[in-house]
C-alpha positions, 0 to 999 in steps of 0.5 A: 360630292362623292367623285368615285360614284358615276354619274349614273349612280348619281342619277339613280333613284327618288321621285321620277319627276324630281331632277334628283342630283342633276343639280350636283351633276351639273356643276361637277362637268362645268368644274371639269369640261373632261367630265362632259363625255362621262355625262353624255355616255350616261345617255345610254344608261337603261334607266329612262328616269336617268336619261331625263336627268342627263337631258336637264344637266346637258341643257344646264351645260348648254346654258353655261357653256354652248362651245362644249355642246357645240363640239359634241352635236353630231353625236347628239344629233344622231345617237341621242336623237335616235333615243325614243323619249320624250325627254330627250327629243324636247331637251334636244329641240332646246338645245337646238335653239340655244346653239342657233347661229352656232350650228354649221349649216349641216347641223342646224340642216339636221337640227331641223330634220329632227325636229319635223320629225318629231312634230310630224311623228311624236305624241308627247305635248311637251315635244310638240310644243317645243318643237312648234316654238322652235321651228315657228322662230326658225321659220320667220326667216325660211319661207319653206320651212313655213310652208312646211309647217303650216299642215302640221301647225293647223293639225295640232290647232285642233288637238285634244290638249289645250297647250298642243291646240293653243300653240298651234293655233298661234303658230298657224296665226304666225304662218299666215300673218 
């Protein structure tokens, strides 16, 4: 574990879809929780590959130390949120759910709008389902968060891609129950 290398270089570099040294990453914040800011600014990194890898690491962090997280959401609820990739909007909509009933009701207000957004606007099929998950758990206790959902739900019902289809459907079945 090489400390004089950042996060970024760490992130750099092998196959797009391997998590890399996000492992490593990972456990060199939850040694050191004065890390956590060196992993959030290397959301800014103009490597999409490393941004996938902070995303994991944050959830990995998440996981292991909500508290943490929970101090840095406003800032992940509008810089990161603003980042246009699938990754980061997915990661967000988990880390969203994980912090649910920690979240003031101002953050979990703008939780919500990020994730109607992205259901509403993105393509992505891991976005979309994680989004329908979420907001469908949200939903069982928010009647206008159903009716919200319920166009949105019955549109992805017919889409293209069996995943994003089968968890709308099961999603409007929900609404409607």
């Amino acid at each position: 574990m090489s400390s004089s290398m950042s996060f970024e270089e760490m992130l750099t570099g092998g196959h797009p879809n391997s998590l890399g040294r996000t492992e490593e990453v990972t456990e060199m914040v939850l040694a050191d929780k004065a890390r956590l800011a060196d992993l959030y600014q290397t959301y800014f990194s103009s490597d999409e590959v490393v941004r996938l890898r902070v995303s994991s690491a944050m959830k990995r962090v998440t996981i292991a130390q909500p508290d943490w997280t929970l101090e840095i959401l406003d800032d992940l609820q509008s810089e990161i949120a603003a980042i246009d990739q699938a990754s980061t909007q997915w990661t967000l909509t988990l880390i969203f759910d994980m912090l649910d009933g920690q979240m003031s009701p101002a953050q979990r207000n703008r939780a919500e709008e990020i994730m109607k957004n992205n259901l509403a606007n993105h393509d992505d099929w891991i976005v979309l389902n994680n989004s329908m998950k979420v907001l469908g758990r949200w939903a069982k206790s928010d009647a206008s968060l159903a009716t919200w959902l319920l166009p949105h739900a019955q549109r992805l019902a017919g889409d293209d891609r069996k995943s994003v289809a089968s968890n709308g459907r099961k999603l409007v079945a929900q609404l409607t129950s």
